[in-house]
Structures are given as structure tokens and as C-alpha cells.
C-alpha positions as CSV (number, residue, x, y, z in Angstrom):
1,X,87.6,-107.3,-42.8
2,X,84.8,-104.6,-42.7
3,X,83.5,-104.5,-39.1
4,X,79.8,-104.8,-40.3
5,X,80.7,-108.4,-42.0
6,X,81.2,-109.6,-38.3
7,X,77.2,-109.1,-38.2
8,X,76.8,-112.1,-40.2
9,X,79.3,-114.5,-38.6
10,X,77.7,-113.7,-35.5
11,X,74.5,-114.6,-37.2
12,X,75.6,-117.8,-38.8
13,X,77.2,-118.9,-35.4
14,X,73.9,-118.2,-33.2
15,X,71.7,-119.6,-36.3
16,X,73.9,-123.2,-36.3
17,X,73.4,-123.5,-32.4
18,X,69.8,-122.9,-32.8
19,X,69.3,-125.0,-35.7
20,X,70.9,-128.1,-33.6
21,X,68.6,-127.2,-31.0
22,X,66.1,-127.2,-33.0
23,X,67.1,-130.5,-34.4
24,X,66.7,-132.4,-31.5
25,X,64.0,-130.9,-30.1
26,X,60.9,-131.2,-33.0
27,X,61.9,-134.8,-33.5
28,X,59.1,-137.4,-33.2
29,X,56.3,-134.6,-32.9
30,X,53.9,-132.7,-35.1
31,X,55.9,-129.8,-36.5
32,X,53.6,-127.0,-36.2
33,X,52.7,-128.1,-32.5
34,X,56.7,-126.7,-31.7
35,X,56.8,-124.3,-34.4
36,X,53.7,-122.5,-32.5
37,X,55.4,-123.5,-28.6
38,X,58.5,-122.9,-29.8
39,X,57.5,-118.9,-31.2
40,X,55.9,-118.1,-28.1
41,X,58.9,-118.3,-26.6
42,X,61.0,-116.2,-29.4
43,X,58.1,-114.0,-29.7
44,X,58.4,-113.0,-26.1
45,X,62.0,-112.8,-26.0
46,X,62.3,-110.9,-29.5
47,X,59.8,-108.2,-27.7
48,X,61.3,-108.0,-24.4
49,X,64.8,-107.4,-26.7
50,X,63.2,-105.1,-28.7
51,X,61.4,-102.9,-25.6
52,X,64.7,-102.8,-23.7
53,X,66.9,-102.1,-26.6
54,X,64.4,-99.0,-27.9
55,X,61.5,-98.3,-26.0
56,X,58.0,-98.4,-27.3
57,X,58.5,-95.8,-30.1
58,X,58.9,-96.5,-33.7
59,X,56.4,-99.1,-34.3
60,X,55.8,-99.4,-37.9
61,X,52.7,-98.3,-39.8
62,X,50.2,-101.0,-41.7
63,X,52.1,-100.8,-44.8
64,X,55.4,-101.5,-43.7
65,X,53.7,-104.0,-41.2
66,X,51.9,-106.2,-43.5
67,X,55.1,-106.2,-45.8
68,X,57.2,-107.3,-43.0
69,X,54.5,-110.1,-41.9
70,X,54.5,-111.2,-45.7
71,X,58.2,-111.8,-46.0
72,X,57.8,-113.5,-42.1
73,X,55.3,-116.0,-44.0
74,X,58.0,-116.6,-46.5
75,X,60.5,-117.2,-43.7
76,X,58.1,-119.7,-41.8
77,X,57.8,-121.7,-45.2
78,X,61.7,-121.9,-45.1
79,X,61.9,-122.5,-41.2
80,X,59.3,-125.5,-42.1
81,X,60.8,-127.1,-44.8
82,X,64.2,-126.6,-42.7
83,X,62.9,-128.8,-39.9
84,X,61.4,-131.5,-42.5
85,X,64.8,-131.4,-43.9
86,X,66.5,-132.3,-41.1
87,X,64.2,-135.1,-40.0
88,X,65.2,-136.4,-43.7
89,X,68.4,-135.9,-44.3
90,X,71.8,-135.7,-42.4
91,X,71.8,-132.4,-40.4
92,X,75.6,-132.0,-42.4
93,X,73.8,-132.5,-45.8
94,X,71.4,-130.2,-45.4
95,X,74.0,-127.4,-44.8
96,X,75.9,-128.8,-47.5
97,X,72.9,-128.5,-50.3
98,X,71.7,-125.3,-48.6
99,X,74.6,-123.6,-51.6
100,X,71.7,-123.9,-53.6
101,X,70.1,-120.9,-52.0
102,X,73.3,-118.6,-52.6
103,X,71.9,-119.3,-55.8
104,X,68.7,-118.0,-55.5
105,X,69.8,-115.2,-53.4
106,X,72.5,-114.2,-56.3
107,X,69.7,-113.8,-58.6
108,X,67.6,-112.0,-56.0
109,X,70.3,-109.6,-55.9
110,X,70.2,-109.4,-59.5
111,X,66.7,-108.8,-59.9
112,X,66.0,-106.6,-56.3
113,X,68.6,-104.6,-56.9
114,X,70.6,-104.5,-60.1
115,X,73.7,-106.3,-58.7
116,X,76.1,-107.2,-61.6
117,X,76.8,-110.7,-62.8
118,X,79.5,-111.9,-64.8
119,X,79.3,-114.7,-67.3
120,X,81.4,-116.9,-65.5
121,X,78.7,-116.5,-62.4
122,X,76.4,-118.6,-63.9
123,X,78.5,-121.9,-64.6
124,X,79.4,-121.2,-61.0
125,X,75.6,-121.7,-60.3
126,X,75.1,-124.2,-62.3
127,X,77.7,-126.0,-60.6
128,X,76.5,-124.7,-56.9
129,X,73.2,-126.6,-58.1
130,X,74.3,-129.7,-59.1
131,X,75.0,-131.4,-55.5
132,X,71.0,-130.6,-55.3
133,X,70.4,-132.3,-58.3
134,X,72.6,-135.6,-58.1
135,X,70.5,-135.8,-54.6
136,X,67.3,-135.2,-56.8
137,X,67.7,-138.3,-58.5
138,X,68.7,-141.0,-55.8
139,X,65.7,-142.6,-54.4
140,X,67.8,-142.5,-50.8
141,X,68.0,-138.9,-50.5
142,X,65.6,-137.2,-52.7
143,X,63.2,-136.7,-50.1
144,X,66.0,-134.3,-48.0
145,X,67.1,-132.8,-51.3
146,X,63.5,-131.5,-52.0
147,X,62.8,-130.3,-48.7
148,X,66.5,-128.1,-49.2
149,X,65.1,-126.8,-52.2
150,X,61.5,-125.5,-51.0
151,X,63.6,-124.4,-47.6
152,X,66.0,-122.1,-49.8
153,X,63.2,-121.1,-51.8
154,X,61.5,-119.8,-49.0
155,X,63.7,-118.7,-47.1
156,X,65.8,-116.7,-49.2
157,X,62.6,-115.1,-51.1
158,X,61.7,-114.0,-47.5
159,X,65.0,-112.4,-46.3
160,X,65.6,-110.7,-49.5
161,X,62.7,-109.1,-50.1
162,X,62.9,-108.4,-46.1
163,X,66.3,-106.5,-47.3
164,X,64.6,-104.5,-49.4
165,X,62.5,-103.0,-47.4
166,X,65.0,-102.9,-44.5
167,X,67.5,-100.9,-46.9
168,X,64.5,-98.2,-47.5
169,X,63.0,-98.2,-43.8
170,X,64.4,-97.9,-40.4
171,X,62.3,-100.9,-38.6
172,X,63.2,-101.8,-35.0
173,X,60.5,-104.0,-34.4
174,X,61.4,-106.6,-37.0
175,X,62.0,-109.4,-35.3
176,X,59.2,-109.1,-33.2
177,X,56.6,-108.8,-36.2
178,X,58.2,-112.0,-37.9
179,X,58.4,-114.3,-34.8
180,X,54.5,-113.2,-33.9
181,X,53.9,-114.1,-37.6
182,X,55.0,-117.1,-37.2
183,X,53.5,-117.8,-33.8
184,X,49.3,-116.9,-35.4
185,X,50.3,-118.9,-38.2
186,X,51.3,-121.6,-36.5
187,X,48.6,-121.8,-33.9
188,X,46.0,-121.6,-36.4
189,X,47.3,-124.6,-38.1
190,X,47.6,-126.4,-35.4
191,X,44.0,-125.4,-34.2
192,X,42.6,-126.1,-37.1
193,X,44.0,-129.5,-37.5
194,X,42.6,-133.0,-36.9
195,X,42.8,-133.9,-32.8
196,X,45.1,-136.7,-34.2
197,X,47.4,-134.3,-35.5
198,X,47.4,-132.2,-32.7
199,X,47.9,-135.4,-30.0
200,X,51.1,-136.1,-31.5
201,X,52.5,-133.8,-29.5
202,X,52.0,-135.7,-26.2
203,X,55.8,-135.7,-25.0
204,X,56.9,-132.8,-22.8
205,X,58.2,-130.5,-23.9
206,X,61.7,-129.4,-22.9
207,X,61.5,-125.3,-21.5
208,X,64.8,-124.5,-20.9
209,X,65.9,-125.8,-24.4
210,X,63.1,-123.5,-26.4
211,X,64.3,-120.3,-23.9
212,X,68.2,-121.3,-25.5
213,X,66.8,-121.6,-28.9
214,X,64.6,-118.0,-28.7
215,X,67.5,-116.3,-27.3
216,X,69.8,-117.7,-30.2
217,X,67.2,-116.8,-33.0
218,X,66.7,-113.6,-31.1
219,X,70.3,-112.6,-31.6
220,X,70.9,-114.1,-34.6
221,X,67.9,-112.1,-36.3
222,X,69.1,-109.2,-34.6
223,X,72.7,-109.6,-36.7
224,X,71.3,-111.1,-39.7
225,X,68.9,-108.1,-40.7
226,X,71.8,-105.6,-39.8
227,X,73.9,-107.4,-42.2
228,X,71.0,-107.5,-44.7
229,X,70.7,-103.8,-44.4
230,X,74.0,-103.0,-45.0
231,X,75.8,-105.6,-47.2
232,X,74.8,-106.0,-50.8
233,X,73.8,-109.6,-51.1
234,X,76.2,-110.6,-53.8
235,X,78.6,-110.2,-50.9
236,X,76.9,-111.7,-48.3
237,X,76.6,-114.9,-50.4
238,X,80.4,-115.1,-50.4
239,X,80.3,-115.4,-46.6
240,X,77.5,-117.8,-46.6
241,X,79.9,-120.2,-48.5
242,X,82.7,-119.1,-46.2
243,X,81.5,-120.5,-43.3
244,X,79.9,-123.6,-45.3
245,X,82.9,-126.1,-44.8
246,X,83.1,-124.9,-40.9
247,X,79.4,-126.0,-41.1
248,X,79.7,-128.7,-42.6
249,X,82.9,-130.4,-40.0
250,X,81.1,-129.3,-37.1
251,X,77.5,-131.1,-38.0
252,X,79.9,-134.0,-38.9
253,X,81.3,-134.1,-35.4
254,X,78.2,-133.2,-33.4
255,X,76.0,-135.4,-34.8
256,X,78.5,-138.7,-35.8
257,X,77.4,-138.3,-39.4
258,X,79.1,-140.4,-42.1
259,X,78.6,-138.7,-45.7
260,X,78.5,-141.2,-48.5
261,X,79.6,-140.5,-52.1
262,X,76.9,-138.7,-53.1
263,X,76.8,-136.3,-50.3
264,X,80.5,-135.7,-50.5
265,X,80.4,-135.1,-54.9
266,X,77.7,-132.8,-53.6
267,X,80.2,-130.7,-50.9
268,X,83.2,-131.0,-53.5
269,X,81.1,-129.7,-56.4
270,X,79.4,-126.8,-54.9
271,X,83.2,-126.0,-53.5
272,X,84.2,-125.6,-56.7
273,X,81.3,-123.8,-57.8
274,X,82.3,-121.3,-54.7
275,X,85.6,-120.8,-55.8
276,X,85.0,-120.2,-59.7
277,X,82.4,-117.5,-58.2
278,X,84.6,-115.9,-55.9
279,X,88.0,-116.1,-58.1
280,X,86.1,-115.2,-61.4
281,X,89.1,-116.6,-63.2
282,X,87.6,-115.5,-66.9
């Protein structure tokens, strides 16, 4: 194994403990009120890891700024629809549909940066999509399976185009720009919204939980965009699905889920999608 793919298991690893973190913590409250408490917390962190790391030099100019903050609004779509996901879904079937965006990021790859594509790729798409679509069209889970698709939308549109620009410009202050993003973009909303909106919010909040999840998204950012600076993204989806079935038996565990049929033809059929992608047996 290349040393430089252990940048994205470390990723994936830090992302997942957030992600649970997160799970529990924005339950029964506005989402944008702990979207913009949560940031201030990873926007802090991400800078203080950024300052100690490299100093205050190499801050980017305005171009490479407002790109970086566009892909960041990209990213905060995904990290929203995430969290309305989750609050809809099983926590497990929202990993498992997530296969849908090694879709989109396949044809991102495609399209960003000529990566090849066989014809036997796209039935494997076609069959990494399906789980998304059986859950499209049950009036139980259609809600989750919508917010999975928006989230990969977004989400992988943001990081992809993020690797672009990453690939053609040394950036240390990344993170940084993308959690501060998120944090004025968040505040604004919730500034701007109805007091009713913004009272929802009344519970406490829980500190030392937000300090463990900016420090995982801190690292985990860190690892992710060197991985997206230095693996093409055709390969990077094939880890993605790796670690999908690891995912998927831990959320199981942690959160006492039981998957009905639906959610497991969706598991079993992007599986198979996976391995006709990464076999490429014609």
C-alpha cells in the first residue's frame, strides 16, 4: 500500500468519529444554530493548527481565496444535508447510500481531469445508484434517501473542485478558509432568521463534545485534502468503498440499528456494483 493512501483512512476514521459526534449533538435543535456554534469552534482550532503547523506566511491571494470559500459553500450544503440525513435516516443507511457519491465523484474525475472510464464502469454506477433509488420510492425512507443525494451532490462537487485547485496551488490555509466559511454563513442564517427559529436552540449546549468534534474535522481535513492533492480520484473512490462495509458494521453496533430489506438490497447492490468497478471483469 502507497504510504500517501494511509492519508485517507486516517481521514475516513477521524470523519466517522466526528460524524457520530455530530449525530448526537444537533439532535432536537435548529441546525444552523450548531452549524454556526459548532464552526466557531473548528474555525479556531483549524487556525490555531494552521499557525503552529506554518506560521503566518503563505496566506492565499483573493483569487485563490474566493475559489477556496466557493467550494467551502459547496461543502457546507453537503455538511447540511448530512445532518438532515441523519435526523432521517439510520446513521448506517446513510453511509450505506453515500456510494452514490463515488458516483458523482467518478464522473468529476472524468470531467476535471480526463480520468479514463471503461464501459463496464458505468453498469457499475448504475448499480452503485440503485440502493438510492429503491429508497427513492418507499414512502418510509425517501425522505433520508433525498437528503443522501443533495449531501453527495454537494459535497462531492465541493471537494472535487477543491482538488483542483489544491493539485495546481500550494494552500496551507485551507481548512481554515472553509471552516470560517461555514462559520459567516452560518451565523448569517441564523441571524437573519425568525426569533422562533433561532429559540430552538434553548438546550445547552455540550463544549467539550464540539472541542472533540473540531479537533476530529480538524485532522480529518488536514488528511483528506492531502489525499485529494495527491491521489487521482478514480482511486480514491476505491478506498471510499473499501472502508464502506467497516462503516457500515460499526454504525450498526454503535447506534443498535436494525436494517430492513430495503436498506440491506441497497448495501448488497452497491457491493456488487463496487466489485464489478474494481474487478472490471469485461
Amino acid at each position: 500500500m502507497k504510504t500517501i493512501y494511509l492519508s485517507y483512512y486516517a481521514a475516513a476514521l477521524f470523519f466517522w468519529l466526528a460524524d457520530v459526534l455530530q449525530k448526537k449533538g444537533s439532535e432536537n435543535r435548529s441546525l444552523w444554530h450548531y452549524l454556526s456554534i459548532r464552526s466557531i469552534f473548528t474555525f479556531s482550532i483549524a487556525t490555531l493548527f494552521t499557525l503552529c503547523l506554518y506560521g503566518v506566511g503563505d496566506f492565499p491571494h483573493v483569487v485563490q481565496l474566493l475559489a477556496i470559500a466557493g467550494c467551502s459553500l459547496l461543502c457546507l450544503g453537503g455538511l447540511f444535508f448530512y445532518l438532515k440525513a441523519v435526523h432521517s435516516t439510520a446513521f448506517s443507511n446513510v453511509g450505506s447510500l453515500s456510494i452514490i457519491g463515488i458516483v458523482f465523484q467518478q464522473l468529476m474525475g472524468y470531467w476535471l481531469f480526463n480520468e479514463s472510464l471503461r464501459m463496464n464502469d458505468w453498469l457499475a454506477f448504475l448499480l452503485m445508484s440503485a440502493g438510492c433509488v429503491y429508497q427513492l420510492f418507499s414512502t418510509r425512507l425517501q425522505k433520508g434517501a433525498v437528503w443522501v443525494l443533495c449531501c453527495s451532490a454537494c459535497w462531492v462537487s465541493g471537494y472535487s473542485l477543491m482538488a483542483y485547485f489544491l493539485k495546481n496551488m500550494e494552500v496551507v490555509w485551507t481548512i481554515s478558509i472553509m471552516e470560517g466559511t461555514i462559520l459567516l454563513v452560518s451565523t448569517l442564517i441564523v441571524f437573519f432568521s425568525p426569533i422562533t427559529l433561532r429559540n430552538t436552540a434553548a438546550r445547552s449546549l455540550h463544549f467539550p463534545t464540539l472541542i472533540g468534534v473540531a479537533i476530529l474535522i480538524c485532522l480529518a481535513s488536514y488528511f483528506n485534502n492531502t489525499a485529494f492533492k495527491h491521489i487521482p480520484l478514480s482511486t480514491l473512490s476505491i478506498l471510499q468503498l473499501s472502508m464502506m462495509p467497516i462503516g457500515y458494521v460499526l454504525s450498526l453496533r454503535v447506534f443498535r440499528e436494525k436494517p430492513g430489506t430495503i436498506e440491506w438490497m441497497s448495501l448488497v447492490t452497491g457491493m456488487i456494483g463496487f466489485a464489478l468497478f474494481v474487478f472490471k471483469p469485461f
